[in-house]
Residue frames as a rotation matrix with the C-alpha (Angstrom) as fourth column:
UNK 1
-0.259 -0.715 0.649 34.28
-0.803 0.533 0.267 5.51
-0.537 -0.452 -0.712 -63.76
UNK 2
-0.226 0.358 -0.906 34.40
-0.920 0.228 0.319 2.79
0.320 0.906 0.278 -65.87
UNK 3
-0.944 0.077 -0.320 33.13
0.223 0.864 -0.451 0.15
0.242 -0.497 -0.833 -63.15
UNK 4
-0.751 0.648 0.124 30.17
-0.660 -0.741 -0.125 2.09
0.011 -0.176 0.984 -62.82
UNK 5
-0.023 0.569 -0.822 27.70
-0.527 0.692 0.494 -0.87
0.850 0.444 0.284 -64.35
UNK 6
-0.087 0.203 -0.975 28.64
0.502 0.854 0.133 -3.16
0.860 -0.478 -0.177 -61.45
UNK 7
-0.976 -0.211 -0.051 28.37
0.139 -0.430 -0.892 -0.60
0.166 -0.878 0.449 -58.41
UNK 8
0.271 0.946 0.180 25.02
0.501 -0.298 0.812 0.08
0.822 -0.130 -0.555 -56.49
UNK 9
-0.916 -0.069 0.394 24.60
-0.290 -0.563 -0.774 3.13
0.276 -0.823 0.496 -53.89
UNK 10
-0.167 0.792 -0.587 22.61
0.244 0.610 0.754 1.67
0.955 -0.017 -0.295 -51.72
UNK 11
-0.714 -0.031 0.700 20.94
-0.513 -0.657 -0.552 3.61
0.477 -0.753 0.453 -47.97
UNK 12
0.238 0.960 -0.149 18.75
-0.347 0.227 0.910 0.89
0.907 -0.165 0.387 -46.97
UNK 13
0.597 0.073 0.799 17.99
-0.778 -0.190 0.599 0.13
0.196 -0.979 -0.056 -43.52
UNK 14
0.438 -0.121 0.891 19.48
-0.266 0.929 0.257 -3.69
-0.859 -0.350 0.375 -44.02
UNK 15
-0.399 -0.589 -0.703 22.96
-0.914 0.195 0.355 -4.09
-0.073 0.784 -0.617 -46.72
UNK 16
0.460 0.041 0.887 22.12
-0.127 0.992 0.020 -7.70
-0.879 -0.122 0.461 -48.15
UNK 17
-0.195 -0.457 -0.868 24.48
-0.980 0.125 0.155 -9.41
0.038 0.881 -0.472 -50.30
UNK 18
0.247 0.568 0.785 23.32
-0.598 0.727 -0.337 -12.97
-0.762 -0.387 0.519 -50.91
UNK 19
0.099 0.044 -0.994 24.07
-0.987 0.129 -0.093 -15.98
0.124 0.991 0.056 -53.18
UNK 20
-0.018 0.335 -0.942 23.13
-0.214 0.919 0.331 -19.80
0.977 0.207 0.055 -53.46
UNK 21
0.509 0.676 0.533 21.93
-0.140 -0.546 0.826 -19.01
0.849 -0.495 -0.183 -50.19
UNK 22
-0.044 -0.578 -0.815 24.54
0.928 -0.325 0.180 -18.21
-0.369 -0.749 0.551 -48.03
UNK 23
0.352 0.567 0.745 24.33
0.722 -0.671 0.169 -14.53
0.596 0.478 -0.645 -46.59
UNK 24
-0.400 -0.253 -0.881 25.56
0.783 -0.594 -0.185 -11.15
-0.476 -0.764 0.436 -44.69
UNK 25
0.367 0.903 0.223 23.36
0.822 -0.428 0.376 -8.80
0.435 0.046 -0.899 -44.05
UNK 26
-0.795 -0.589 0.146 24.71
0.456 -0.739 -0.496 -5.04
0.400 -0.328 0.856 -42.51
UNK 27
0.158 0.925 -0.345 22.47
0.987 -0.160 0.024 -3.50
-0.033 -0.344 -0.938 -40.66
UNK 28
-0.498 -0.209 0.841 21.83
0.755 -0.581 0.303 0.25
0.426 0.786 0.448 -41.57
UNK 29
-0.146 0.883 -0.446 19.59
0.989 0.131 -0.063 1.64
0.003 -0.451 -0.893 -39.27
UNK 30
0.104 -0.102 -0.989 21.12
0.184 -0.976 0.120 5.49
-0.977 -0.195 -0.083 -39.94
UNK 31
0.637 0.661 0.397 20.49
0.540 -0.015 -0.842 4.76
-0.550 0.750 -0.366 -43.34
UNK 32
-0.053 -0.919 -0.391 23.94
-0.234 -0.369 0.900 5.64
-0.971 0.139 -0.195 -44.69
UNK 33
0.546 -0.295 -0.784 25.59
-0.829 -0.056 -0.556 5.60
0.120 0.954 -0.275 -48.17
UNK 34
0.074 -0.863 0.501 26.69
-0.346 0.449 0.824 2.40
-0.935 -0.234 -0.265 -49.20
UNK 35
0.352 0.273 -0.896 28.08
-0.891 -0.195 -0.409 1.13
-0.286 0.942 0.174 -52.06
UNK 36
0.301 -0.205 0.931 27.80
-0.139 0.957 0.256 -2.34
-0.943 -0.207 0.260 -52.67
UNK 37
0.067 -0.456 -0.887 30.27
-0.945 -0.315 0.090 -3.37
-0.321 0.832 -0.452 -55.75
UNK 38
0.888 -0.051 0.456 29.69
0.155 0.969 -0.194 -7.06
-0.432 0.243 0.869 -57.87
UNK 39
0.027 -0.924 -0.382 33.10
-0.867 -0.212 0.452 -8.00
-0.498 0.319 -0.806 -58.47
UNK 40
-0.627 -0.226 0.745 33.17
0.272 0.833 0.481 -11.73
-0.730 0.504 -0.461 -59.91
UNK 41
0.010 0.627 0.779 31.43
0.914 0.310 -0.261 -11.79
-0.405 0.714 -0.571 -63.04
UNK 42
0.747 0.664 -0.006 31.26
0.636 -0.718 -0.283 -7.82
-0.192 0.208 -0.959 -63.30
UNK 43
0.747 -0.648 -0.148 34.26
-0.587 -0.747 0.313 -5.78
-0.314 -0.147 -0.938 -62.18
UNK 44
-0.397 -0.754 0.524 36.66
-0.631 0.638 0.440 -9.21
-0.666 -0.156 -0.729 -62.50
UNK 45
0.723 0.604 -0.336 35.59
-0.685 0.561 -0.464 -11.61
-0.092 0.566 0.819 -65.61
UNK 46
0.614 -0.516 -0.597 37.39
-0.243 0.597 -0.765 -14.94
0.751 0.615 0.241 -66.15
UNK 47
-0.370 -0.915 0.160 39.48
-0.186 -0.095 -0.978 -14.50
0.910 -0.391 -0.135 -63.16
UNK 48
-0.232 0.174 -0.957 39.62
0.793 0.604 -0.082 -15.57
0.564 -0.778 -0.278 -59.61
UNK 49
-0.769 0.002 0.640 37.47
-0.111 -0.985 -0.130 -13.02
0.630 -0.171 0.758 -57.30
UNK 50
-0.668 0.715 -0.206 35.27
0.624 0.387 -0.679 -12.94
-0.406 -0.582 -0.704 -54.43
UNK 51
-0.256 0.915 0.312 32.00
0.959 0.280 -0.034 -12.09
-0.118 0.290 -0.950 -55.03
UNK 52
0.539 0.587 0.604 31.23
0.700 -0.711 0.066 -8.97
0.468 0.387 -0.794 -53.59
UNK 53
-0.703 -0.710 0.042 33.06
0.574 -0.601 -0.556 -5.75
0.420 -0.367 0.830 -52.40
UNK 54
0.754 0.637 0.158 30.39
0.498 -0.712 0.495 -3.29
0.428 -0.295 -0.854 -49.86
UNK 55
-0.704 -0.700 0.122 31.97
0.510 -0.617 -0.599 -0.28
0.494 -0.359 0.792 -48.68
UNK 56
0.263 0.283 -0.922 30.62
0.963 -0.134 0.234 1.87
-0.057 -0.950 -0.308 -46.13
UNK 57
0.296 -0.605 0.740 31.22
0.487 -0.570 -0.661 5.47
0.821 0.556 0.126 -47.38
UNK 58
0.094 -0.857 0.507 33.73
-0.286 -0.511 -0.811 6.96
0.954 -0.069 -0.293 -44.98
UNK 59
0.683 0.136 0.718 33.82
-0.657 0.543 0.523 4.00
-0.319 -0.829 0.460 -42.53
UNK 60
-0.461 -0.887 -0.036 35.88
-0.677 0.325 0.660 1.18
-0.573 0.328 -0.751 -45.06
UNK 61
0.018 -0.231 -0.973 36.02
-0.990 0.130 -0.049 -1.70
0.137 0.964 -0.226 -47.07
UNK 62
0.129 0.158 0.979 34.64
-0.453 0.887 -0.084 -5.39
-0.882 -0.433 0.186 -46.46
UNK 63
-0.484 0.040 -0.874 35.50
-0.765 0.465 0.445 -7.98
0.424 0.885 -0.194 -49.74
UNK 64
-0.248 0.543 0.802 32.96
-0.202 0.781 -0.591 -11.40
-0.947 -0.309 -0.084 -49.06
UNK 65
-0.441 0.137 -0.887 32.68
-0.694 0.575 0.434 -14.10
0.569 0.807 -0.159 -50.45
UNK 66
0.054 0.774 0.631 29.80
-0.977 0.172 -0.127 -16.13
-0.207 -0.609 0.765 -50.58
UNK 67
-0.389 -0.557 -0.734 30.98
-0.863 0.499 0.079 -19.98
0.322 0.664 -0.675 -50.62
UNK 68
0.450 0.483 -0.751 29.89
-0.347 0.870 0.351 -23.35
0.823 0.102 0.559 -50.18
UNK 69
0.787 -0.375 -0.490 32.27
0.538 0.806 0.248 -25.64
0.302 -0.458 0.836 -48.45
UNK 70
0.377 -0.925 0.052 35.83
0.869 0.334 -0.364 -24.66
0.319 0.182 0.930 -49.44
UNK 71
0.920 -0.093 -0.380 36.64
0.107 -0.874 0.473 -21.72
-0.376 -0.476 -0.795 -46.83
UNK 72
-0.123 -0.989 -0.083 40.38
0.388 -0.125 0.913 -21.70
-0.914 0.080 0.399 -48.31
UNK 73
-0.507 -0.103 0.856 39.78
0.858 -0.159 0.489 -20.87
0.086 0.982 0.169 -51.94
UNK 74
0.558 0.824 0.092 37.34
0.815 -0.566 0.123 -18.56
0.153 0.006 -0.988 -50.26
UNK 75
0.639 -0.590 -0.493 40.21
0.182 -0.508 0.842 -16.81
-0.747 -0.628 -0.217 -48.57
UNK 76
-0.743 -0.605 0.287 42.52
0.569 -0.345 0.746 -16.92
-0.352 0.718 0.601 -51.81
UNK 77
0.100 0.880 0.465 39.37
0.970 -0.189 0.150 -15.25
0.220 0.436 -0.872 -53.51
UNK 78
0.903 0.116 -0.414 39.41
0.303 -0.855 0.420 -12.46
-0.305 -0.505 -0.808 -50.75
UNK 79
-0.082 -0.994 -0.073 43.27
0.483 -0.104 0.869 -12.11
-0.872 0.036 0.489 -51.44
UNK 80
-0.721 -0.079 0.688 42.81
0.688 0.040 0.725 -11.95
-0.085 0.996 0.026 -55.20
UNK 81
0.611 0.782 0.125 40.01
0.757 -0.623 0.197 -9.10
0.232 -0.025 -0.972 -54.50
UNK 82
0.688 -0.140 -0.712 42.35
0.540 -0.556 0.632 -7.12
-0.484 -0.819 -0.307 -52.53
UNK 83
-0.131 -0.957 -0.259 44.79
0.419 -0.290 0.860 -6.92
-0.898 0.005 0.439 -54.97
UNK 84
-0.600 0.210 0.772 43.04
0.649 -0.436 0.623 -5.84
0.468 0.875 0.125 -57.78
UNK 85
0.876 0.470 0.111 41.47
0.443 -0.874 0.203 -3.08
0.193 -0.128 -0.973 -55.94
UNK 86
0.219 -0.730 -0.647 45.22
0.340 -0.564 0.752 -1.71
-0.915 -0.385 0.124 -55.01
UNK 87
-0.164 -0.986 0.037 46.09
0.644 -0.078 0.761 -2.33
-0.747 0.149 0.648 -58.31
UNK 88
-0.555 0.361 0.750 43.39
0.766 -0.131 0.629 -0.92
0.325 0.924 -0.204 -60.31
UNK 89
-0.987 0.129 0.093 41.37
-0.152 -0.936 -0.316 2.01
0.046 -0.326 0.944 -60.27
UNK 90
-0.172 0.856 -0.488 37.77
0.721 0.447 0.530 0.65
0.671 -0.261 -0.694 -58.70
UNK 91
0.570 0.398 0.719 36.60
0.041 -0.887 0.459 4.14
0.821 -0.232 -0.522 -57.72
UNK 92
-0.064 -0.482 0.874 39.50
-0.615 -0.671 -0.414 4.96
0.786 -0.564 -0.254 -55.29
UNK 93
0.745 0.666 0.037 38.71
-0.559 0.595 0.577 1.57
0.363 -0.451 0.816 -53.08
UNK 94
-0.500 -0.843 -0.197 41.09
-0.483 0.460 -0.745 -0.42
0.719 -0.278 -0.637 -50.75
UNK 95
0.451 0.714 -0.536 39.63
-0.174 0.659 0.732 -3.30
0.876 -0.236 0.421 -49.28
UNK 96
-0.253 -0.539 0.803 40.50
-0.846 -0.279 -0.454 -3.19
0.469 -0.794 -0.386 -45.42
UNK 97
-0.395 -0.424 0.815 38.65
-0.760 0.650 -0.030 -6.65
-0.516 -0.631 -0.579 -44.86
UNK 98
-0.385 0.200 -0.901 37.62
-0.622 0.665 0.414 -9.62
0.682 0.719 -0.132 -46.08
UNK 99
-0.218 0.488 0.845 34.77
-0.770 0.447 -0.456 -12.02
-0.600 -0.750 0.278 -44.89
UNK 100
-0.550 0.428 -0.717 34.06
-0.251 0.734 0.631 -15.86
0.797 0.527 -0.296 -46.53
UNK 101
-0.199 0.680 0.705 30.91
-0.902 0.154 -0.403 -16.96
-0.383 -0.716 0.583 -45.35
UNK 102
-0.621 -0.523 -0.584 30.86
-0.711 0.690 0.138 -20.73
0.331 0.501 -0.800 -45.70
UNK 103
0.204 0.975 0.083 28.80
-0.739 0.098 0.667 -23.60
0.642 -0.198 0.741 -45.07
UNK 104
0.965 0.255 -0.054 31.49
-0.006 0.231 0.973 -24.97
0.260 -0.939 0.225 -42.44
UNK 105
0.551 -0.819 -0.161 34.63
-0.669 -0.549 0.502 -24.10
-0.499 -0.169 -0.850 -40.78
UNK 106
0.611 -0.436 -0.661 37.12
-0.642 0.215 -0.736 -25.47
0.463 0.874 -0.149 -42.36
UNK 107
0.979 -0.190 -0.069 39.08
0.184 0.697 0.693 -28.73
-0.083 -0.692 0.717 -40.81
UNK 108
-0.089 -0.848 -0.523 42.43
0.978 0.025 -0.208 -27.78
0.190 -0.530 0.827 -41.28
UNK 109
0.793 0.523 0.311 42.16
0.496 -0.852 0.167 -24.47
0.353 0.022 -0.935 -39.40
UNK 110
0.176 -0.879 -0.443 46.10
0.357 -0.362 0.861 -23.86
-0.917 -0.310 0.250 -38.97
UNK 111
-0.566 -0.407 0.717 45.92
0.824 -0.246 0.510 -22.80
-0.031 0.880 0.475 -42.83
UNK 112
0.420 0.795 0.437 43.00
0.677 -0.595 0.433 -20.94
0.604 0.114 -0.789 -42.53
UNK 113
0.678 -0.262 -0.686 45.51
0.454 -0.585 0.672 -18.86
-0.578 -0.768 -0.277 -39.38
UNK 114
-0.363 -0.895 -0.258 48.25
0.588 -0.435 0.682 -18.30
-0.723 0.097 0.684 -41.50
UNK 115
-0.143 0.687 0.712 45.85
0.907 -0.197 0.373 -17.01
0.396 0.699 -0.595 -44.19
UNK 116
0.646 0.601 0.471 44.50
0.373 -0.786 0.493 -14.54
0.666 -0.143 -0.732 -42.09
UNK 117
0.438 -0.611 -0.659 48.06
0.197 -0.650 0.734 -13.48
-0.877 -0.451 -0.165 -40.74
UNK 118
-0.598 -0.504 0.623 49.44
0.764 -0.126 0.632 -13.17
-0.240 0.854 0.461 -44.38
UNK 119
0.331 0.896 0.295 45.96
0.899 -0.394 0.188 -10.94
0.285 0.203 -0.937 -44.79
UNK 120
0.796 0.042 -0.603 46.54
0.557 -0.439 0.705 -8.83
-0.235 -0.897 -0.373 -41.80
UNK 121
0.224 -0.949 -0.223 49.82
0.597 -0.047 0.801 -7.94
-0.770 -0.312 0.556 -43.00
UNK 122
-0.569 -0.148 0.809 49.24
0.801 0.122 0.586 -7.50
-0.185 0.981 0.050 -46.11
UNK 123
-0.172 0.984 0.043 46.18
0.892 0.137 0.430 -5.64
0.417 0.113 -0.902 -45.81
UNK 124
-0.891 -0.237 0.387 46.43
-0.124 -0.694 -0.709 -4.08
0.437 -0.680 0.589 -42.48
UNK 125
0.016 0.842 0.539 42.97
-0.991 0.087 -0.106 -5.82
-0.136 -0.532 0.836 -41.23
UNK 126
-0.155 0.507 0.848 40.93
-0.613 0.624 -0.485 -8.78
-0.775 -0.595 0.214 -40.71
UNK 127
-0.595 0.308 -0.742 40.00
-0.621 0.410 0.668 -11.89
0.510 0.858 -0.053 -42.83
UNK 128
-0.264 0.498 0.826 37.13
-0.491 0.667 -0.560 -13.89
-0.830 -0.554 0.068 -40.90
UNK 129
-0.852 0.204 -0.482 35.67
-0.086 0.854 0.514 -17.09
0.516 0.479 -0.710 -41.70
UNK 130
-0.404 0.739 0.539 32.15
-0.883 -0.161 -0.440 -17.62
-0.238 -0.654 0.718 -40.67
UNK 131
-0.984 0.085 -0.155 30.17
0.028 0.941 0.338 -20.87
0.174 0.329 -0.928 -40.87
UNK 132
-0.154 0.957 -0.247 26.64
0.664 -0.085 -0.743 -19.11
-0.732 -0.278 -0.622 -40.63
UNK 133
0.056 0.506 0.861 24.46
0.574 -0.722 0.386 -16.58
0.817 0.472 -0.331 -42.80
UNK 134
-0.188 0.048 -0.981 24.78
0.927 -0.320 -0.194 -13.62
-0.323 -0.946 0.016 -40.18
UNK 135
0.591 0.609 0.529 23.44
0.547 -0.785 0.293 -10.51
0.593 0.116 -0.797 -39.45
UNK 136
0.162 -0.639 -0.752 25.72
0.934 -0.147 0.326 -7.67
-0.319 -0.755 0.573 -37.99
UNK 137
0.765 0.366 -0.530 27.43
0.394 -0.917 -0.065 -4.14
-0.510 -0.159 -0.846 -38.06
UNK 138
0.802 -0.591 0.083 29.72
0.127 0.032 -0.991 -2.97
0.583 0.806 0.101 -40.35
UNK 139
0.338 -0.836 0.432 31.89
-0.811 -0.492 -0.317 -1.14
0.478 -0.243 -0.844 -38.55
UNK 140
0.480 -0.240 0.844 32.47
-0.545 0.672 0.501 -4.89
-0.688 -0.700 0.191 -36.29
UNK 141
0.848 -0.047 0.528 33.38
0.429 0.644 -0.633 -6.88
-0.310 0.763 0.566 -39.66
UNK 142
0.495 -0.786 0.370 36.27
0.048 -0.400 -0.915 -4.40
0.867 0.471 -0.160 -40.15
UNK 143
0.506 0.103 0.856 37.50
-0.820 -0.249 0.515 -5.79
0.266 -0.963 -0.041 -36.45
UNK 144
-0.762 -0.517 -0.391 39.47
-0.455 0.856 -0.244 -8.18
0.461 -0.008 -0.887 -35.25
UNK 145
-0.819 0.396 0.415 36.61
-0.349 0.230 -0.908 -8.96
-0.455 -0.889 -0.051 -32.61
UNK 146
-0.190 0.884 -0.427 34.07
-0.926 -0.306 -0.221 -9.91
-0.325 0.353 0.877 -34.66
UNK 147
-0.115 0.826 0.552 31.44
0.155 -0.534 0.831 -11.50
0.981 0.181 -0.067 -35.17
């Protein structure tokens, strides 16, 4: 596959993806197969993309981005992830959600809703907004219920 370079299979006990220190951590404790895919800079050059892409082999598909402030651009990010995994071949991958992890909620938070019904639709899952580094389970991040 010719994304290969940016993909890591990865069975540790605790997924971390991390950058200018904002974080989500998966917790792993059955020590599954994931595969945790750099998409800005790697799979996506020049172009608008969220950060990373972790899959969960035969569980789904979280896109996150890891952002400062601006929880909207984070959310166009996640958008602009999703759709280049439909449209491109990125090992067989369809991003079912999409987490920005920010460093606070965002103040107008009637865009940030319609976002994440345009998602939903689009998608067929979640788009969350967090305003913390968090620890959690995959399978909750690909929920509406979550965190």
């Amino acid at each position: 596959m010719k994304h290969a370079k940016c993909q890591e299979l990865r069975t540790d006990s605790k997924i971390k993806v991390e950058e200018k220190g904002k974080k989500i951590i998966f917790r792993n404790q059955d020590r599954k197969q994931f595969i945790v895919t750099q998409v800005d800079g790697c799979v996506v050059c020049n172009e608008v993309a969220a950060d990373y892409v972790v899959t969960k082999i035969g569980a789904g598909t979280v896109a996150v981005e890891l952002k400062g402030c601006d929880a909207a651009y984070g959310a166009h990010q996640i958008f602009k992830t999703a759709g280049f995994f439909l449209e491109n071949d990125v090992g067989n991958i369809k991003v079912s959600a999409g987490i920005v992890v920010c460093g606070g909620y965002p103040r107008v938070r009637s865009k940030i809703q319609i976002l994440q019904q345009r998602f939903m639709k689009l998608h067929k899952g979640p788009l969350h907004i967090i305003s913390r580094n968090i620890e959690c389970d995959f399978e909750r991040a690909l929920g509406f219920d979550f965190p």
